[in-house]
C-alpha positions in Angstrom: -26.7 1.0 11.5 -27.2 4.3 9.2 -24.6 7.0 10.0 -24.8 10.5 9.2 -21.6 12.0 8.0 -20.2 15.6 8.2 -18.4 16.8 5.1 -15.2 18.4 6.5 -14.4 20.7 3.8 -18.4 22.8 3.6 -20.3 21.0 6.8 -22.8 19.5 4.3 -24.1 15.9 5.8 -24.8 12.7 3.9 -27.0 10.1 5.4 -24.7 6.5 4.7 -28.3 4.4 4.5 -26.2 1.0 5.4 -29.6 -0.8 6.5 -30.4 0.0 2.5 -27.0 -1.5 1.7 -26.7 -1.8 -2.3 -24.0 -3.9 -3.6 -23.0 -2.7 -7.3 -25.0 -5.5 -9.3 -28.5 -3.4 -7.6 -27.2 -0.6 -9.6 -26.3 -2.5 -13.2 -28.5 -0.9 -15.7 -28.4 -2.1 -19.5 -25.9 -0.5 -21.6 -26.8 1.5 -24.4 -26.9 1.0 -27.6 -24.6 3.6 -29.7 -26.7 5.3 -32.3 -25.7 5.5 -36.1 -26.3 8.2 -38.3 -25.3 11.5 -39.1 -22.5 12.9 -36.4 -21.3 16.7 -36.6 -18.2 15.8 -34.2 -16.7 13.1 -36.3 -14.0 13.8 -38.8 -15.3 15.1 -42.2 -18.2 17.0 -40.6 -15.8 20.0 -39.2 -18.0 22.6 -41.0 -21.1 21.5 -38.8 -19.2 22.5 -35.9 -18.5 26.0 -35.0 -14.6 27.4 -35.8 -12.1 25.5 -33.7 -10.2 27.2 -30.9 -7.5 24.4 -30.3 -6.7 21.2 -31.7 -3.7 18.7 -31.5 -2.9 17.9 -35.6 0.0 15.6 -35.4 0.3 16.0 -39.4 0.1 19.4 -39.7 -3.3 19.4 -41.7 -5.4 23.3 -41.5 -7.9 23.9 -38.9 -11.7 22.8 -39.3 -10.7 19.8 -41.8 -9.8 16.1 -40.9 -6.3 14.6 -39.6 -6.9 15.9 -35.7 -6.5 13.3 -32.9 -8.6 16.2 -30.3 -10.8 19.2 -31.5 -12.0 22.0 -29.0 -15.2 24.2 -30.6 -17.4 27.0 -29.1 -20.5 25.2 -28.2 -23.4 25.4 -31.3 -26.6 26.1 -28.2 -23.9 27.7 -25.8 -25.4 28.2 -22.3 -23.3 31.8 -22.0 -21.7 33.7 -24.9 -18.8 35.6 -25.4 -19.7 38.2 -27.6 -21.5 40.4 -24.7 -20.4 43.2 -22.6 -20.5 41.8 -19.3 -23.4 44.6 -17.4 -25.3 44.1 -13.8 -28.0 45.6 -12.5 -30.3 45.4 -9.8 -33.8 46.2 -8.9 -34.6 46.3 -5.2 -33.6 42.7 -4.2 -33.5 41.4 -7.6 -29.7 41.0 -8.9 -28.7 40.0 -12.3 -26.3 40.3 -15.0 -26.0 39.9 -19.0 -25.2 36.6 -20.0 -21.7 36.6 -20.5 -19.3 33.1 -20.7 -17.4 31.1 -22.5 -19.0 27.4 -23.7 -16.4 25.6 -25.0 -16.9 21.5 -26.6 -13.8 19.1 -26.2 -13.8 16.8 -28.5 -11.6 13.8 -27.1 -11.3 11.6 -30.0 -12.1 11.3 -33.7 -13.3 7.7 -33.5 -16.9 8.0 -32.8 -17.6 5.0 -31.1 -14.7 5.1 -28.8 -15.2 6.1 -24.9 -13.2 7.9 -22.1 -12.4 4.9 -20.8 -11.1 2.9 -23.7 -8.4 5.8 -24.7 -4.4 5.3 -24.2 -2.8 7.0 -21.0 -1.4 9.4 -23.7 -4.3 10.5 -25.2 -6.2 11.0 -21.7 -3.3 13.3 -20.8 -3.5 15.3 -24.1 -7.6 16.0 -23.2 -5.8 17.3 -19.7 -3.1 19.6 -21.7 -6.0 20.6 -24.2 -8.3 21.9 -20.5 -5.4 23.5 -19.4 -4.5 25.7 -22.5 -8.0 26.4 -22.5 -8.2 27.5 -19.0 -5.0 29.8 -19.1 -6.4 31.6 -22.6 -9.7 32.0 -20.9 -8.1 33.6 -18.1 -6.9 36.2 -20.1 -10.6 37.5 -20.4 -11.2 40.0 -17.6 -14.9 39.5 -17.5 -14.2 35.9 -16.4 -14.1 34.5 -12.9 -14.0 31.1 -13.3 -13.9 27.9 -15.4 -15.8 24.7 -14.7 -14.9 21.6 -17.0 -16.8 18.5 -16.7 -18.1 15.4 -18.9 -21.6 14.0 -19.1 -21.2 9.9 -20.0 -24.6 8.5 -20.7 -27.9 9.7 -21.5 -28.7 9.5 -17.9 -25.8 11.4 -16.8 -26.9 14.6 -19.3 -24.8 13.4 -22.5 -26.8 14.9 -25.6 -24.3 13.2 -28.3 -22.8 9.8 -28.4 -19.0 11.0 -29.6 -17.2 11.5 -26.8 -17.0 14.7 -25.3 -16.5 16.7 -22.8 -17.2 20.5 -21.6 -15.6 24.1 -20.6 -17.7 26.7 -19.2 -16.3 30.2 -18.2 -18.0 32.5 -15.5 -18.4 36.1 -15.0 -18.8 34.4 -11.0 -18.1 31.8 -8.7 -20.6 29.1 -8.7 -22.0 28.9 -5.2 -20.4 25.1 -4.3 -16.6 26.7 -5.5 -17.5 29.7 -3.1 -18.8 27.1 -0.8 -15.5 24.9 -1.0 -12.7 27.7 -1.1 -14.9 28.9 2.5 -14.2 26.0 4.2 -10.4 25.4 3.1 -9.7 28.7 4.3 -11.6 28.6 7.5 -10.2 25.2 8.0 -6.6 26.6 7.2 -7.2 29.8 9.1 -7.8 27.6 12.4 -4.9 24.5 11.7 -2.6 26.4 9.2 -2.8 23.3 6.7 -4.4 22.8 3.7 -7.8 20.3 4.5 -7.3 18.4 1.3 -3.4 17.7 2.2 -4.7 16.5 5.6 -7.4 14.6 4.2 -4.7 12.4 2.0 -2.5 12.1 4.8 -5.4 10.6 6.7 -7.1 8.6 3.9 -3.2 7.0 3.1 -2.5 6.4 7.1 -6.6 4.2 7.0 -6.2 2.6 3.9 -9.8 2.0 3.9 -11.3 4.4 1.2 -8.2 4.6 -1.0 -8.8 2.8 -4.7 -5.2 3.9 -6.5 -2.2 5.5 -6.1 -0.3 6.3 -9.2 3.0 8.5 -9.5 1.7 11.0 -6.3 -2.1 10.8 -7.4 -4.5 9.1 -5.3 -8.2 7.5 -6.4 -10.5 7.8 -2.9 -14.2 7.5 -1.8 -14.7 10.3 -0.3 -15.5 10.0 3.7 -19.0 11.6 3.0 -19.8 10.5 -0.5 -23.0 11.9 -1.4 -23.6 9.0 -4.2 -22.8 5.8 -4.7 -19.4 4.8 -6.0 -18.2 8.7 -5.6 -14.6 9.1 -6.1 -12.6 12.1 -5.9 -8.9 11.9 -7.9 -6.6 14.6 -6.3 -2.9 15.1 -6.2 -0.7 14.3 -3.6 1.2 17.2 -3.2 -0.2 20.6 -2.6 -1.2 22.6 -6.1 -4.4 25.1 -5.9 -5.2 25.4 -9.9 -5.4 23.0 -12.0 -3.7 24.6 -15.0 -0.2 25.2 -12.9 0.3 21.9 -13.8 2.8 20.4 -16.6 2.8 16.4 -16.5 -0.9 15.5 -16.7 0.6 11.1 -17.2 -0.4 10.6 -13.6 -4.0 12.1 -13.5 -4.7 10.6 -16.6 -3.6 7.1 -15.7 -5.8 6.9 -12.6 -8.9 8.8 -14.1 -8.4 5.9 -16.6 -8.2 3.4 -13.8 -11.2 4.5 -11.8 -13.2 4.2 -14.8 -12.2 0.7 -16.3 -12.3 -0.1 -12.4 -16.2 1.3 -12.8 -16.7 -0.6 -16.0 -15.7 -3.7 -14.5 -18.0 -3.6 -11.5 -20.8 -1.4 -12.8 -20.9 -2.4 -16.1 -20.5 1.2 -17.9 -22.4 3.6 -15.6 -23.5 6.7 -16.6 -21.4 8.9 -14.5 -20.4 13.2 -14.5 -16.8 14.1 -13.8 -15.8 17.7 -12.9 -12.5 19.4 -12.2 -12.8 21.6 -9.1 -10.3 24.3 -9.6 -9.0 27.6 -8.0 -11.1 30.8 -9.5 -9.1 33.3 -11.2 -6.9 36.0 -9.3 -6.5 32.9 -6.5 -3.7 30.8 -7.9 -1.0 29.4 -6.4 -2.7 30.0 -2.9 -1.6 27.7 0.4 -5.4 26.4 1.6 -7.7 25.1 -1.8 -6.6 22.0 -3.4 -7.8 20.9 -7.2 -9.1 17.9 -7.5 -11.8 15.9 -10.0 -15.1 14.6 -8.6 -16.1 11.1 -10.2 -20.0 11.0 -9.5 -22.0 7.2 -11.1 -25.4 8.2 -11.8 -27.2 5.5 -9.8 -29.8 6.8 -7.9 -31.8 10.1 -7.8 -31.9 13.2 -6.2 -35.3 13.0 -4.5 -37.9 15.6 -2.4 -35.6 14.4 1.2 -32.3 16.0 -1.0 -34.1 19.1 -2.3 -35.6 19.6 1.2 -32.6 19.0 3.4 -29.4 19.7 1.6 -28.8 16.6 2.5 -27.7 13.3 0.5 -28.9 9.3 1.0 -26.1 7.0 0.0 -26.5 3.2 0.5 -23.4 2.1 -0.1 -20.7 3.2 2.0 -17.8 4.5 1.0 -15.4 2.1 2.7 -17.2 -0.8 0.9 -17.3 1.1 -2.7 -13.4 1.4 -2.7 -13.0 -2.2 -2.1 -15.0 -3.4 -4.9 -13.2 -1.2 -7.0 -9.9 -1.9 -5.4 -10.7 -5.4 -6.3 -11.3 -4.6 -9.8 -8.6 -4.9 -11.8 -8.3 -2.1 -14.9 -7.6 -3.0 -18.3 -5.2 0.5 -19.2 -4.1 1.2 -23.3 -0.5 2.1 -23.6 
């Protein structure tokens, strides 16, 4: 029988469509083929790219040339820029303001046909410590409010390139589902005097029904109201707000790993999004918001019901998503 399910952290609903039930071999899709040809993110090719902010050189080579293992550039088509004087205006109920941001490219590897998923532990955690640095120099920047980093896998998911990537955006605001979220944690705390995401581990451990992993105090879950199939959210166990306050980045990267050779194995390479959900600026360290990453396979679409409502339709249920992927066993480099 469908159930509709109340987000406890914003109060959005999903509709869990069990009478549509999908099991994951209704959502394998063929894999893509990788492209050949001319890449600007592989090594030899730095002077296509813009200047590099940050890069890990392990043999000491000068910036913008080869012998990198990670690469971080401004964005060639940047959705904001930096060189702006950040001005708003309004015009009766008309608001806006001068395009002002940060765009930022991470490039994870050098070895162009190499994914996420088949990285070392290691090198997953240096892609976390390369975010990080990024986030606390961007923070720096007055005019910024907030940083959003996420990765696009798959042409279906919004990847433009086939090199593994992933993305940093800074914000002269806070995007409306931050707002939304840091709301509801401090409502939620306000009323119970306990961080929502803390309680929601404590609860999720105690069940044991939508856990996936559990890895050196860093849990893989299905969310309770998973808006999409095979959603997963990674968050640590004990309380920490921003996602830059933190120094050993082996046990994230182990499980993000995990999830997605777990996702591999039963969905046979989904296009998927992942996005870090972090404290905005000027609200660190604080007792109620918790960061965490959202996993999100792109197997089904947003429709006119989801633009309509707000609401989401997942067919797969949460509870039965974590146990396929529990089942699944991952395949992690050293």
């Amino acid at each position: 029988m469908p159930e509709l399910r109340k987000d406890p952290i914003i109060g959005r609903w999903v509709i869990i469509a069990t009478e549509r039930g999908k099991r994951p071999s209704d959502f394998v899709s063929e894999t893509e083929e990788p492209k050949d040809g001319f890449c600007s993110l592989c090594p030899g090719n730095e002077a296509k790219t813009p200047p590099e902010v940050y890069a890990l050189r392990p043999d000491g080579s000068a910036p913008n040339t080869p012998g990198w293992r990670l690469r971080v550039v401004t964005n060639k088509f940047p959705a904001l820029v930096a060189d702006e004087k950040l001005e708003e205006t309004s015009t009766g109920v008309f608001d806006w303001m001068t395009g002002v941001g940060e765009h930022e490219v991470i490039i994870e590897t050098p070895r162009h046909h190499t994914r996420l998923a088949d990285l070392s532990v290691g090198e997953v955690a240096d892609i976390f410590w390369a975010y990080r640095e990024r986030i606390r120099t961007l923070q720096q920047d007055a005019r910024f409010r907030c940083v959003m980093v996420f990765k696009n896998h798959g042409a279906a998911a919004g990847a433009s390139l086939d090199h593994s990537h992933s993305q940093l955006i800074a914000l002269p605001i806070v995007p409306k589902r931050v707002f939304e979220e840091m709301e509801g944690a401090k409502t939620y705390y306000n009323d119970h005097h306990q961080c929502i995401f803390c309680d929601i581990i404590k609860q999720e451990l105690a069940a044991e029904v939508r856990i996936i992993e559990e890895v050196d105090g860093v849990i893989a879950v299905a969310p309770f109201a998973a808006r999409f199939p095979f959603e997963t959210w990674i968050i640590p166990q004990a309380h920490s707000s921003s996602f830059e306050e933190i120094e050993d980045h082996a046990g994230v990267a182990q499980v993000l790993l995990g999830v997605l050779q777990r996702m591999d194995r039963v969905l046979t390479d989904p296009p998927y999004n992942f996005i870090i959900h972090t404290s905005p600026f000027g609200e660190s360290n604080n007792a109620y918001y918790h960061w965490h990453i959202e996993i999100i396979p792109r197997l089904t679409k947003v429709a006119g019901f989801e633009w309509g409502t707000g609401f989401y339709i997942n067919p797969t249920p949460p509870e039965e998503a974590a146990q396929y992927l529990k089942e699944a066993s991952p395949s992690l480099g050293g």
